[in-house]
N, CA, C and O atoms as a GROMACS GRO file, in nm:
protein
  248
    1UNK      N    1  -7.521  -8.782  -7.430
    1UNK     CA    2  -7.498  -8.828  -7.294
    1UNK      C    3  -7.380  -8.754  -7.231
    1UNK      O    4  -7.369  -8.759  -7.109
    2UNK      N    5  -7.294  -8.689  -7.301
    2UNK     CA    6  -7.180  -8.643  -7.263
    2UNK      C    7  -7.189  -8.512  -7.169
    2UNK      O    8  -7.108  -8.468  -7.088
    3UNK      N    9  -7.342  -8.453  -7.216
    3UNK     CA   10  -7.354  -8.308  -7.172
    3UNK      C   11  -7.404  -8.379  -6.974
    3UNK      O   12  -7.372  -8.320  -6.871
    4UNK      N   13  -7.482  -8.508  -6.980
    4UNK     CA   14  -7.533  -8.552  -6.892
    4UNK      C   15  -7.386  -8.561  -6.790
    4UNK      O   16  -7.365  -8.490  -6.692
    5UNK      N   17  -7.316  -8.643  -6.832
    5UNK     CA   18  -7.102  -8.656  -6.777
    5UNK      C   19  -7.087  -8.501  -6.727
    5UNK      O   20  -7.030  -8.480  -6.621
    6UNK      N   21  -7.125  -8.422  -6.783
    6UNK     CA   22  -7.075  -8.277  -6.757
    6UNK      C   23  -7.138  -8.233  -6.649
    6UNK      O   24  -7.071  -8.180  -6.561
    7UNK      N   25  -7.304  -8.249  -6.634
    7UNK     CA   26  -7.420  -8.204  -6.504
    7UNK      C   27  -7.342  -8.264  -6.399
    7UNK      O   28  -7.289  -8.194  -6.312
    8UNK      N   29  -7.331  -8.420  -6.403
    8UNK     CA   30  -7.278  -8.514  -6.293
    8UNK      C   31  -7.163  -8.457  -6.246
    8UNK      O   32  -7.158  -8.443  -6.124
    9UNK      N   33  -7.046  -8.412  -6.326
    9UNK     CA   34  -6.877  -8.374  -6.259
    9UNK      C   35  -6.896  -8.211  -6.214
    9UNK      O   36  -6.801  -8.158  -6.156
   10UNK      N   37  -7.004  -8.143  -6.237
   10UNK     CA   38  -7.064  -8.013  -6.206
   10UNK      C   39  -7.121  -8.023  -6.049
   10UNK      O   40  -7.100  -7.953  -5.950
   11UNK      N   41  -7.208  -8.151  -6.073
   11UNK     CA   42  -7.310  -8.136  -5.886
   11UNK      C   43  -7.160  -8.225  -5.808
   11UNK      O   44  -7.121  -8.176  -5.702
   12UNK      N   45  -7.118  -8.293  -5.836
   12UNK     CA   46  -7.029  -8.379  -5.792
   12UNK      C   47  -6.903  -8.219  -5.697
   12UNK      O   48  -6.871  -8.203  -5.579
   13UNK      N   49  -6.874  -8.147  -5.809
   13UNK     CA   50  -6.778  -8.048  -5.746
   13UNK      C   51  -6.900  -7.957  -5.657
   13UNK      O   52  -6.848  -7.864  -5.596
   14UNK      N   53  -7.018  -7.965  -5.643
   14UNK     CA   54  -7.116  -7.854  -5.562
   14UNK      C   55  -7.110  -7.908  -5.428
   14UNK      O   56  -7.108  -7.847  -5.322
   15UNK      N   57  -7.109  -8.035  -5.450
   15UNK     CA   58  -7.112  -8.126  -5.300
   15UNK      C   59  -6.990  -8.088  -5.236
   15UNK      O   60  -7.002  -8.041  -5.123
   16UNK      N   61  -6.902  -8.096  -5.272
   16UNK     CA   62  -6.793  -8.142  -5.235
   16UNK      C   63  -6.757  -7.950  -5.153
   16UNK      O   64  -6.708  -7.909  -5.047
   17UNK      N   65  -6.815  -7.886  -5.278
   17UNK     CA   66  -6.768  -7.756  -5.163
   17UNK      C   67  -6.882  -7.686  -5.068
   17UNK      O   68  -6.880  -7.574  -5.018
   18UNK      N   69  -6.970  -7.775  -5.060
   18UNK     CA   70  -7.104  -7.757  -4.993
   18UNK      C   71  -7.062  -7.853  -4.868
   18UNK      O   72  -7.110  -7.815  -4.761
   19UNK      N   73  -7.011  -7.928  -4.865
   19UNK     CA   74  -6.959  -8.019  -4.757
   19UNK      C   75  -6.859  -7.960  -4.688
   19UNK      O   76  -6.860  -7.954  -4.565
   20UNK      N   77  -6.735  -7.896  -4.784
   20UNK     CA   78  -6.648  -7.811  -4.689
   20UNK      C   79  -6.673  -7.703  -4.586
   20UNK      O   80  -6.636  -7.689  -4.470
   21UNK      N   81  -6.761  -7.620  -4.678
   21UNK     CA   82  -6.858  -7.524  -4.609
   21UNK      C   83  -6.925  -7.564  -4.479
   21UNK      O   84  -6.905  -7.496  -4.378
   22UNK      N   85  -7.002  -7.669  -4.474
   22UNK     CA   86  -7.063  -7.749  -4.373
   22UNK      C   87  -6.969  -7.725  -4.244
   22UNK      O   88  -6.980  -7.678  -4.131
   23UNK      N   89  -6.851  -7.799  -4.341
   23UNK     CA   90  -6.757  -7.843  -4.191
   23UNK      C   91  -6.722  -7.742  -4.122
   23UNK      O   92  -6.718  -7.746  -3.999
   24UNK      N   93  -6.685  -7.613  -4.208
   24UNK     CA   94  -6.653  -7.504  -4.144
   24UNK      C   95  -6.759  -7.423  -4.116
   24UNK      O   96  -6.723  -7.315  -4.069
   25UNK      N   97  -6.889  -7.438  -4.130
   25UNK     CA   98  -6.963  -7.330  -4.092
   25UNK      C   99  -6.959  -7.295  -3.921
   25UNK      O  100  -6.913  -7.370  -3.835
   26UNK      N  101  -7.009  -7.185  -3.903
   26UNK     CA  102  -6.954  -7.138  -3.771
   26UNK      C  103  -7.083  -7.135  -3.673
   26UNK      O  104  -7.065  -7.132  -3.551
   27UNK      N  105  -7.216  -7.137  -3.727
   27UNK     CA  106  -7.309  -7.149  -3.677
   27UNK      C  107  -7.373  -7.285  -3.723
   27UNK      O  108  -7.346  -7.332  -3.834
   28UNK      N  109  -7.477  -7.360  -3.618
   28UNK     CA  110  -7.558  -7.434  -3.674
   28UNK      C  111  -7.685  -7.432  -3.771
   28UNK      O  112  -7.734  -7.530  -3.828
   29UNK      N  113  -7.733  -7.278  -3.777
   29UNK     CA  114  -7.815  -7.249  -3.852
   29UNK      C  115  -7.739  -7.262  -3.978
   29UNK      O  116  -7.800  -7.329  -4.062
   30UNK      N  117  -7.635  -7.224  -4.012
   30UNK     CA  118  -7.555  -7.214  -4.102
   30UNK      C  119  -7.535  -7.360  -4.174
   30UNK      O  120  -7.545  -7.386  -4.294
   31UNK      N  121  -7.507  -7.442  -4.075
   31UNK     CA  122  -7.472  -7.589  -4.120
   31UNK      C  123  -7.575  -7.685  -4.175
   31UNK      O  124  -7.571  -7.764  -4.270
   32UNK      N  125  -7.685  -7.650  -4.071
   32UNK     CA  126  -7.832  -7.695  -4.125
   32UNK      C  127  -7.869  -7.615  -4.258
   32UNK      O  128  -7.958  -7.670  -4.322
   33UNK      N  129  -7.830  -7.525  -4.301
   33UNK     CA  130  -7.873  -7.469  -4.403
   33UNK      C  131  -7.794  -7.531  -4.528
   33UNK      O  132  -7.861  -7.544  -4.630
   34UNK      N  133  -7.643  -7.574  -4.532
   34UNK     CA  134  -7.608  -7.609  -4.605
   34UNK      C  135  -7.624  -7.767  -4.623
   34UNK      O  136  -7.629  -7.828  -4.730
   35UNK      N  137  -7.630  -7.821  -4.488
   35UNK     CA  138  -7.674  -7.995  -4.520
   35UNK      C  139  -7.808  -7.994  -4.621
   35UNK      O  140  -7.810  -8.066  -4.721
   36UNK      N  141  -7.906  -7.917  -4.590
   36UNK     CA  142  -8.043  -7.918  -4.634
   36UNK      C  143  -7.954  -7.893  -4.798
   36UNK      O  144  -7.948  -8.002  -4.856
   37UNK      N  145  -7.905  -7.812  -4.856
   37UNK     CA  146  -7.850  -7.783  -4.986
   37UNK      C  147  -7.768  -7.940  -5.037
   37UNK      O  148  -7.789  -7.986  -5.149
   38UNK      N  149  -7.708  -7.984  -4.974
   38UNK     CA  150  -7.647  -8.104  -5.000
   38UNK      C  151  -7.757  -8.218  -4.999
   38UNK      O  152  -7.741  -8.316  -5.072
   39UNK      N  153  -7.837  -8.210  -4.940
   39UNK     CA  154  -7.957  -8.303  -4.981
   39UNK      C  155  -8.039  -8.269  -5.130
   39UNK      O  156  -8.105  -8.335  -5.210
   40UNK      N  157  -8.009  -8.178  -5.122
   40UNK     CA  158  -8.144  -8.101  -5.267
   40UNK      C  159  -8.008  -8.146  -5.402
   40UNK      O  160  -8.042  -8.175  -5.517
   41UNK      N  161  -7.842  -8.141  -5.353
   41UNK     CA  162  -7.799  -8.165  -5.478
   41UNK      C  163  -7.735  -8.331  -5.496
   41UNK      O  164  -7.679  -8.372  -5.598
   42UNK      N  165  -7.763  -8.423  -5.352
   42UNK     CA  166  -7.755  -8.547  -5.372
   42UNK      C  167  -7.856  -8.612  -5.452
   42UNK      O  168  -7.849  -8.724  -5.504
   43UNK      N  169  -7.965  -8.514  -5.457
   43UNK     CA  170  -8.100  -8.570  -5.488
   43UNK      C  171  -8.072  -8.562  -5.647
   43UNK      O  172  -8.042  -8.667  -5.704
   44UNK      N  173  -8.082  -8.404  -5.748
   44UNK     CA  174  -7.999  -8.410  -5.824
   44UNK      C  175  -7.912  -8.503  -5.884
   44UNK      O  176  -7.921  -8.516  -6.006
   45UNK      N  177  -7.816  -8.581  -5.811
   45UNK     CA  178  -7.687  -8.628  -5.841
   45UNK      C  179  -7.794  -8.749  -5.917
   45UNK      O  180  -7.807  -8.785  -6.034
   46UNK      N  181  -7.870  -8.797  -5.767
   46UNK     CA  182  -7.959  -8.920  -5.838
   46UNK      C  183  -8.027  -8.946  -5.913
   46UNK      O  184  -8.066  -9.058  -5.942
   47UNK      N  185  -8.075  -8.775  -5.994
   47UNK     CA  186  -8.141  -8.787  -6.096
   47UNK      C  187  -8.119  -8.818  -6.227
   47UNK      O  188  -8.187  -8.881  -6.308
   48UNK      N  189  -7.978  -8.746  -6.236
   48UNK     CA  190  -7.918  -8.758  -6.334
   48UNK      C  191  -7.831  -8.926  -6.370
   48UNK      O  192  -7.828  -8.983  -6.479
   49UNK      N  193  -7.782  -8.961  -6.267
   49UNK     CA  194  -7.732  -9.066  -6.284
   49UNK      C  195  -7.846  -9.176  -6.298
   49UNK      O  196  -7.784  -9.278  -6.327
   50UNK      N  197  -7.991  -9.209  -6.292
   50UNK     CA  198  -8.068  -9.260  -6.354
   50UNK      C  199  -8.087  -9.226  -6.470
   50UNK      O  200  -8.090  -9.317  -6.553
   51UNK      N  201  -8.104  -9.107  -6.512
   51UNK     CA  202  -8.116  -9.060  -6.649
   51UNK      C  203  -7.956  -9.115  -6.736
   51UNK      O  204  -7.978  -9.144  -6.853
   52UNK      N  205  -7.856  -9.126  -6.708
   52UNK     CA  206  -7.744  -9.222  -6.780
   52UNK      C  207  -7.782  -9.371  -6.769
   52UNK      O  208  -7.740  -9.431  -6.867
   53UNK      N  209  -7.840  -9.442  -6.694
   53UNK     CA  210  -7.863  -9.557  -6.697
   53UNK      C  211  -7.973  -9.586  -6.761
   53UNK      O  212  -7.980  -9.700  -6.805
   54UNK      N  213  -8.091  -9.490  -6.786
   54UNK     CA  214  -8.185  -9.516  -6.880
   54UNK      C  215  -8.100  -9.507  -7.027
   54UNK      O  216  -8.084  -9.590  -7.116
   55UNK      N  217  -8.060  -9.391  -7.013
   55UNK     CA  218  -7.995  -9.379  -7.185
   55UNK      C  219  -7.860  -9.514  -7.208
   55UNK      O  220  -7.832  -9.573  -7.312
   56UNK      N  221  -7.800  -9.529  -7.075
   56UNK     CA  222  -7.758  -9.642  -7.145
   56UNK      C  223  -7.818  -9.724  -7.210
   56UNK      O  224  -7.823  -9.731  -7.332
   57UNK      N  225  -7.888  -9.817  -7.107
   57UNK     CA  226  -8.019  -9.949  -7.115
   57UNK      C  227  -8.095  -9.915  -7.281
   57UNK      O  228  -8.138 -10.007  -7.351
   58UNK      N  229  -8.099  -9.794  -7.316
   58UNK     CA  230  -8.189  -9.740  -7.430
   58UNK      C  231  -8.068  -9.768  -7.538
   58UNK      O  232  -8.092  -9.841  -7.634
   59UNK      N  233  -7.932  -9.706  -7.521
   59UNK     CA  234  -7.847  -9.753  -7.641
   59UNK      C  235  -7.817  -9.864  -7.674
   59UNK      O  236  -7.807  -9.899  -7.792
   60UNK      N  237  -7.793  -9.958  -7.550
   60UNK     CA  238  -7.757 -10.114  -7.570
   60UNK      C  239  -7.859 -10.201  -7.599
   60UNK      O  240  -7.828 -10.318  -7.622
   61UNK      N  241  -8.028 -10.152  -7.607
   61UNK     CA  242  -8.107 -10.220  -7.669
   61UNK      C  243  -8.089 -10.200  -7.826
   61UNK      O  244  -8.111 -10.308  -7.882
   62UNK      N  245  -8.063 -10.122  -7.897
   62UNK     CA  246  -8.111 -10.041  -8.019
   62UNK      C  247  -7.971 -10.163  -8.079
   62UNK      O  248  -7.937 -10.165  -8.197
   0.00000   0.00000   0.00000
């Protein structure tokens, strides 16, 4: 699960400079291009963080 901790603090820092980018982009094509990227790695974020809550739910049964 730990490598899963690692994906999460990985997309977690992608957002964060995918958002800066955003703010500063200088065009709107530009900005729309990177919101659309911040959607594809929120989506991501949510994948993975279900995949820790399954493997939790899976350890605390066992």
């Amino acid at each position: 699960m730990s490598s899963l901790w690692d994906e999460l603090i990985h997309e977690l820092g992608t957002v964060r400079a995918l958002s800066a980018a955003a703010l500063e982009a200088r065009t709107e094509t530009s900005r729309v291009a990177l919101i659309t990227l911040l959607d594809a790695e929120t989506a991501e974020i949510a994948a993975i963080l279900d995949q820790i809550l399954r493997e939790a739910q899976t350890t605390s049964a066992a």
